[in-house]
N, CA, C and O atoms as a GROMACS GRO file, in nm:
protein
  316
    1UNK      N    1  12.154   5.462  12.265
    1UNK     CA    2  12.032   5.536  12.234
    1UNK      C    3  12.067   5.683  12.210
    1UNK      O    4  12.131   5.753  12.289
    2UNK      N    5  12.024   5.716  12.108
    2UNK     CA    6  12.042   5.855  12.065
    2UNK      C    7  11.960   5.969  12.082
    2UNK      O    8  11.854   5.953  12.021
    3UNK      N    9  11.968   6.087  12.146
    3UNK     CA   10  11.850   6.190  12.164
    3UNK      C   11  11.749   6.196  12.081
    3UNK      O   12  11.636   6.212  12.126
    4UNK      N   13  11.777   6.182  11.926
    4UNK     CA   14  11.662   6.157  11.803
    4UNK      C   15  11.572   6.052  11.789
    4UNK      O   16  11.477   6.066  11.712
    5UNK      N   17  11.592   5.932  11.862
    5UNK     CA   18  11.549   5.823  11.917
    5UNK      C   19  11.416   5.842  11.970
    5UNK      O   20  11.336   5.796  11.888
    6UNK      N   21  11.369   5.880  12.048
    6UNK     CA   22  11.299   5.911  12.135
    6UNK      C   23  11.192   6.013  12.078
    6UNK      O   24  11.082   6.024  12.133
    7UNK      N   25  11.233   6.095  11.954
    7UNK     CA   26  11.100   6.172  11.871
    7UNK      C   27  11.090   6.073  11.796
    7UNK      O   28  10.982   6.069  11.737
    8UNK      N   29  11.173   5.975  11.768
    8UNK     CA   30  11.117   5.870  11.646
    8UNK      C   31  11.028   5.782  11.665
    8UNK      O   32  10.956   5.726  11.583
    9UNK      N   33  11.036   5.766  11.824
    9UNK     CA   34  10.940   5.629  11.865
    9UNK      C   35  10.833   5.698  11.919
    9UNK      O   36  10.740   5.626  11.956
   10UNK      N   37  10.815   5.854  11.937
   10UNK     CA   38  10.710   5.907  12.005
   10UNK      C   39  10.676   6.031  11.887
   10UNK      O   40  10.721   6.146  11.894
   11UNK      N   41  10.603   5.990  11.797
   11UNK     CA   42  10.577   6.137  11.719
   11UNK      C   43  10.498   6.240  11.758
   11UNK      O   44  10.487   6.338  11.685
   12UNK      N   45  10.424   6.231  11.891
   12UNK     CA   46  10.317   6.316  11.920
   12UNK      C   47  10.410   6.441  11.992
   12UNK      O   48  10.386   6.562  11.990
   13UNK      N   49  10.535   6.360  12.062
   13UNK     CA   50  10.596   6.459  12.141
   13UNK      C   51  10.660   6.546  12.074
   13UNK      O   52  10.696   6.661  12.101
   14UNK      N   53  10.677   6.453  11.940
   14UNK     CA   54  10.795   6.538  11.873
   14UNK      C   55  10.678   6.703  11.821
   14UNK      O   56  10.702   6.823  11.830
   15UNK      N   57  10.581   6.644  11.780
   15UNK     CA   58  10.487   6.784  11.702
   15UNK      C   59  10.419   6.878  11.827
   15UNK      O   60  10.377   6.990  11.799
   16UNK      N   61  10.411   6.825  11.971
   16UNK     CA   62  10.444   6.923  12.091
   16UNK      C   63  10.541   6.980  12.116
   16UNK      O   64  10.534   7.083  12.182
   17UNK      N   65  10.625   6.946  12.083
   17UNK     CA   66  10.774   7.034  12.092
   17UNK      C   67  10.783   7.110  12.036
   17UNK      O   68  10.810   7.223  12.076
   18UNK      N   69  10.761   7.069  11.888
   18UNK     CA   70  10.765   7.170  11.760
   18UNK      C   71  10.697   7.299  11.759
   18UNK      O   72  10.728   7.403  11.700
   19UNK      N   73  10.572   7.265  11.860
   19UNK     CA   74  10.463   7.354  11.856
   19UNK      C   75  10.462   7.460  11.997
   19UNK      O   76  10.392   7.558  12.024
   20UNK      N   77  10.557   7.402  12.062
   20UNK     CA   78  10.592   7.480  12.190
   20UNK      C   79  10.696   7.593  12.181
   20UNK      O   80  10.680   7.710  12.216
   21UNK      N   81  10.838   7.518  12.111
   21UNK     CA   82  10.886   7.598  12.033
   21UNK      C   83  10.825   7.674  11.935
   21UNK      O   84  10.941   7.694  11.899
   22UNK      N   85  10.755   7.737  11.854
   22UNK     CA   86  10.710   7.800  11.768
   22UNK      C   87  10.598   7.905  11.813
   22UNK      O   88  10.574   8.010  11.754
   23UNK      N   89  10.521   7.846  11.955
   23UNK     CA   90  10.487   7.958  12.010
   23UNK      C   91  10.554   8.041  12.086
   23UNK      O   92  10.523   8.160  12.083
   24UNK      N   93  10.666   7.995  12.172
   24UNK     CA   94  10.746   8.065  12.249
   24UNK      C   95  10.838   8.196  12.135
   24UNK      O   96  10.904   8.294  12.168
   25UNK      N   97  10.807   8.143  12.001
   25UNK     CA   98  10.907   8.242  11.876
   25UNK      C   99  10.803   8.330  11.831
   25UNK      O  100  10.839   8.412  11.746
   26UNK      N  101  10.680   8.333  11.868
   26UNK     CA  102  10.564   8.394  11.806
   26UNK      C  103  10.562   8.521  11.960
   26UNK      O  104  10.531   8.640  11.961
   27UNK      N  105  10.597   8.450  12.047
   27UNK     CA  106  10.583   8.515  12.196
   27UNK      C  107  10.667   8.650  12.194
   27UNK      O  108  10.646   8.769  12.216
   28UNK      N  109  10.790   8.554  12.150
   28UNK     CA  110  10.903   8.680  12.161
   28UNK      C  111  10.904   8.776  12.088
   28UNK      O  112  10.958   8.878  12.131
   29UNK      N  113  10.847   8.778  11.962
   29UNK     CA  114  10.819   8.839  11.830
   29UNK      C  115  10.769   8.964  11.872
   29UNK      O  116  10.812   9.072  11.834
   30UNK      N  117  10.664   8.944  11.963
   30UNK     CA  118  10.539   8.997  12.041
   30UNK      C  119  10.583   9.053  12.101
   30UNK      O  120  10.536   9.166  12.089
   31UNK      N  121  10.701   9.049  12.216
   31UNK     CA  122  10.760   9.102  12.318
   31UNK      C  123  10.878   9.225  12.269
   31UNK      O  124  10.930   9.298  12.353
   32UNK      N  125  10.906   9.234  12.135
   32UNK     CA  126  11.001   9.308  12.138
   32UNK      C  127  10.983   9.458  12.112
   32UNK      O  128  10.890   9.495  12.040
   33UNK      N  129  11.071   9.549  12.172
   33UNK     CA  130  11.034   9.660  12.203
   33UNK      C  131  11.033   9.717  12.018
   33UNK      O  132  11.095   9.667  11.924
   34UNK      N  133  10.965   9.801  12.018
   34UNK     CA  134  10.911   9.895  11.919
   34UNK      C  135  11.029   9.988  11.848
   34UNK      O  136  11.043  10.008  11.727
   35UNK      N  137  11.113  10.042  11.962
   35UNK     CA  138  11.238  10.089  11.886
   35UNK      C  139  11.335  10.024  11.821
   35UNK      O  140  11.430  10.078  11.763
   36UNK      N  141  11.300   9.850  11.834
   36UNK     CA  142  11.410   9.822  11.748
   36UNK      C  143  11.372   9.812  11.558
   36UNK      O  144  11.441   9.755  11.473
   37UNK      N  145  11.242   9.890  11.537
   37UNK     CA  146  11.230   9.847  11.381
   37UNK      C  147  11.275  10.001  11.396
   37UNK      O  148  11.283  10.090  11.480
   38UNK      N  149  11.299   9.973  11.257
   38UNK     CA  150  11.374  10.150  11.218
   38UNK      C  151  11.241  10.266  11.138
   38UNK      O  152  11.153  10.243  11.056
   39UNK      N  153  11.274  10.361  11.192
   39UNK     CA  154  11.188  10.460  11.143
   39UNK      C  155  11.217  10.504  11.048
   39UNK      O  156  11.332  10.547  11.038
   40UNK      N  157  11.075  10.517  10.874
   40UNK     CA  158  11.109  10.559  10.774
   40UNK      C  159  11.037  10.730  10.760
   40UNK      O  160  10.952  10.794  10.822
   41UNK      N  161  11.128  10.754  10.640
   41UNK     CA  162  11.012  10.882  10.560
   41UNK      C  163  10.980  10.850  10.453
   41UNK      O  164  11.034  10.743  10.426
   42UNK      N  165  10.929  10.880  10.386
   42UNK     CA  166  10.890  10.926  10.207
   42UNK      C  167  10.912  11.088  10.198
   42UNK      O  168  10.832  11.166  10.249
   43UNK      N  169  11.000  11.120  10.144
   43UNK     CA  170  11.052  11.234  10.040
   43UNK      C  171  10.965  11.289   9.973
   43UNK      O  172  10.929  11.219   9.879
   44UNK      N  173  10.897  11.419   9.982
   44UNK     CA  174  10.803  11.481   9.873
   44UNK      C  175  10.855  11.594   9.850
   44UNK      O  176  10.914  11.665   9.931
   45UNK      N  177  10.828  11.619   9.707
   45UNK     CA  178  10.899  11.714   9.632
   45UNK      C  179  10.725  11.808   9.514
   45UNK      O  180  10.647  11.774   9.425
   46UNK      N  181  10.750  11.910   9.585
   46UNK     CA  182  10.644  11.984   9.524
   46UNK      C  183  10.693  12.099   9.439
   46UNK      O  184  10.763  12.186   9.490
   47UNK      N  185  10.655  12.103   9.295
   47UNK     CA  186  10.691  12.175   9.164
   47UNK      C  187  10.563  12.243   9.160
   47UNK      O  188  10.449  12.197   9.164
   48UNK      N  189  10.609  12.368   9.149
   48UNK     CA  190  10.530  12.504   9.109
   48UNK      C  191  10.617  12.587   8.999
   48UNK      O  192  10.731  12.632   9.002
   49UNK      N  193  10.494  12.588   8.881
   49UNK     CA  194  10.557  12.656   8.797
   49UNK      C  195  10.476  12.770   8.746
   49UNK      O  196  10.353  12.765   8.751
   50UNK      N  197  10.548  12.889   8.688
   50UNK     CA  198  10.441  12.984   8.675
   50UNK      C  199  10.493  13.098   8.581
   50UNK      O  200  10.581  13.182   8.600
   51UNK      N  201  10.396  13.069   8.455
   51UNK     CA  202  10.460  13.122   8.326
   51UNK      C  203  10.323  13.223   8.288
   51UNK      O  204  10.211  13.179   8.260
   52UNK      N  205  10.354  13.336   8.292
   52UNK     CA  206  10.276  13.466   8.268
   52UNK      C  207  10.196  13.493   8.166
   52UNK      O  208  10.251  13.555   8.075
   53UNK      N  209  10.047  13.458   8.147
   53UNK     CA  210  10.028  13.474   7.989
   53UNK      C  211   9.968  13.328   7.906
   53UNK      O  212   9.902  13.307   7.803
   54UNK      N  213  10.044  13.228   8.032
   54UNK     CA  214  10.000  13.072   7.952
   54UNK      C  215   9.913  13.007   8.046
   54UNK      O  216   9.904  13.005   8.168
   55UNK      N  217   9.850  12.954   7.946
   55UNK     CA  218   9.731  12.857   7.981
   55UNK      C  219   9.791  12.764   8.062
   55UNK      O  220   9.913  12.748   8.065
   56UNK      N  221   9.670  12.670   8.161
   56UNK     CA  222   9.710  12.550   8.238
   56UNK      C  223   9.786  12.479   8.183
   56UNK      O  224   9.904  12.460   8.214
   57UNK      N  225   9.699  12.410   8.054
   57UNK     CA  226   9.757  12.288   7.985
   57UNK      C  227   9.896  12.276   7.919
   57UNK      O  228   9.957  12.172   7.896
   58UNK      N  229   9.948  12.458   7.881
   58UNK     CA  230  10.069  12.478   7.789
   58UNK      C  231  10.173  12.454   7.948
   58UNK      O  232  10.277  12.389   7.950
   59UNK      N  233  10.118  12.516   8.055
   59UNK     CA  234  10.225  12.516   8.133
   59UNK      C  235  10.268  12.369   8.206
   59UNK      O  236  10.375  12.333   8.254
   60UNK      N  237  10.149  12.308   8.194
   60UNK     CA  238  10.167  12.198   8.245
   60UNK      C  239  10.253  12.071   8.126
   60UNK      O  240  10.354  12.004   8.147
   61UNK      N  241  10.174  12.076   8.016
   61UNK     CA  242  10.256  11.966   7.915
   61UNK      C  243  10.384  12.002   7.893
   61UNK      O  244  10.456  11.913   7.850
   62UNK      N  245  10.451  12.149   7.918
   62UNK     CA  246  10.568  12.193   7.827
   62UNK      C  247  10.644  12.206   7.936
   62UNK      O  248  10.748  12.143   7.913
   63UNK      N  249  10.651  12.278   8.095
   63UNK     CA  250  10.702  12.324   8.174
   63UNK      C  251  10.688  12.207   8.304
   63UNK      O  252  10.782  12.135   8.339
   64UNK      N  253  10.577  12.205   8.354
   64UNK     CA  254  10.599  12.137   8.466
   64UNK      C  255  10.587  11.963   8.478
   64UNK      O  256  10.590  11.898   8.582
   65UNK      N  257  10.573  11.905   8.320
   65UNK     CA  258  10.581  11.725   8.325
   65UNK      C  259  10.728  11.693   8.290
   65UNK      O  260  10.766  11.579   8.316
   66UNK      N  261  10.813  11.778   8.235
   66UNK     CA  262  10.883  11.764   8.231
   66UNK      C  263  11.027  11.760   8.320
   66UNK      O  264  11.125  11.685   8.326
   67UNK      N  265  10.978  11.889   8.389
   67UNK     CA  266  11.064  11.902   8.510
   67UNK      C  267  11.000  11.819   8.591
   67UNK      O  268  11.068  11.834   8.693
   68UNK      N  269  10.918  11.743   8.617
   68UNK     CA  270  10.879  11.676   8.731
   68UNK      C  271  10.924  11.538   8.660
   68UNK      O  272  10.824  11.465   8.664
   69UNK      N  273  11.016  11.479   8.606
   69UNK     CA  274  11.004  11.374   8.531
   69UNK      C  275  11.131  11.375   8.520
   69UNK      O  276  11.185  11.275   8.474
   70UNK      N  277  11.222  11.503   8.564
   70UNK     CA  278  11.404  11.537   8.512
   70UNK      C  279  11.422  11.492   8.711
   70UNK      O  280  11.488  11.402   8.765
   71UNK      N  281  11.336  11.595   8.769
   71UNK     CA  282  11.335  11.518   8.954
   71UNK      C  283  11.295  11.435   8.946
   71UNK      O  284  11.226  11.442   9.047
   72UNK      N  285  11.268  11.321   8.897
   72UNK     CA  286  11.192  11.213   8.996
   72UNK      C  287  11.292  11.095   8.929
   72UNK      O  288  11.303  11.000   9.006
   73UNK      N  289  11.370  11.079   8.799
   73UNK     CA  290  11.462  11.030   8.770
   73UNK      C  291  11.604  11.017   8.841
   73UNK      O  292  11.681  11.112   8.856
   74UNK      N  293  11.626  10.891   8.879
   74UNK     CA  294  11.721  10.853   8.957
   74UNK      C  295  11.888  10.877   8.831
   74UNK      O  296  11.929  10.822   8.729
   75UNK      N  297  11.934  10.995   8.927
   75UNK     CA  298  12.065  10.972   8.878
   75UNK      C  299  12.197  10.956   8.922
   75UNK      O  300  12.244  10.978   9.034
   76UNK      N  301  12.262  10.903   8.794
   76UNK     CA  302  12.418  10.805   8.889
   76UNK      C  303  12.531  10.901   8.933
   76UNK      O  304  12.610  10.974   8.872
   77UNK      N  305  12.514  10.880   9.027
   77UNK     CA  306  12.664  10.951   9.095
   77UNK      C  307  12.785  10.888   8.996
   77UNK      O  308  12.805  10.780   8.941
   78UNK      N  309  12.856  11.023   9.007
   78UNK     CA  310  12.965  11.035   8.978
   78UNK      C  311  13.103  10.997   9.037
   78UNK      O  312  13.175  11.089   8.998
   79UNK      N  313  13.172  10.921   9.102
   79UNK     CA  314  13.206  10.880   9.236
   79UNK      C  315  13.383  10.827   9.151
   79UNK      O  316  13.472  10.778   9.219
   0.00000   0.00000   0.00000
């Protein structure tokens, strides 16, 4: 007689088991301390630009979408 035997001839035990195990993994889930997920940031980057003489819209379409668009582009190291 084989240990697998015994969920084969009893299926109710086998889906109590299953379900005992799976709360006891829901339990522990629950139990674990807080420092082990890792702490993030998000990076903000604030552009001020300021051209003497020009309108919002010139400074904004010509000067500051562009430079905000040269930072926010990911570039490849050189390595």
């Amino acid at each position: 007689m084989h240990f697998t035997d015994i969920f084969i001839r009893r299926p109710v035990l086998a889906t109590v088991v299953s379900l005992l195990i799976l709360v006891l993994g829901f339990r522990a889930i629950d139990m674990l301390p807080i420092r082990q997920y890792p702490s993030t940031q998000s990076a903000v980057v604030t552009v001020t630009t300021v051209y003497t003489g020009a309108d919002p819209a010139l400074v904004s379409g010509f000067i500051t979408t562009p430079l905000e668009n040269s930072i926010a582009r990911p570039t490849a190291s050189t390595t």
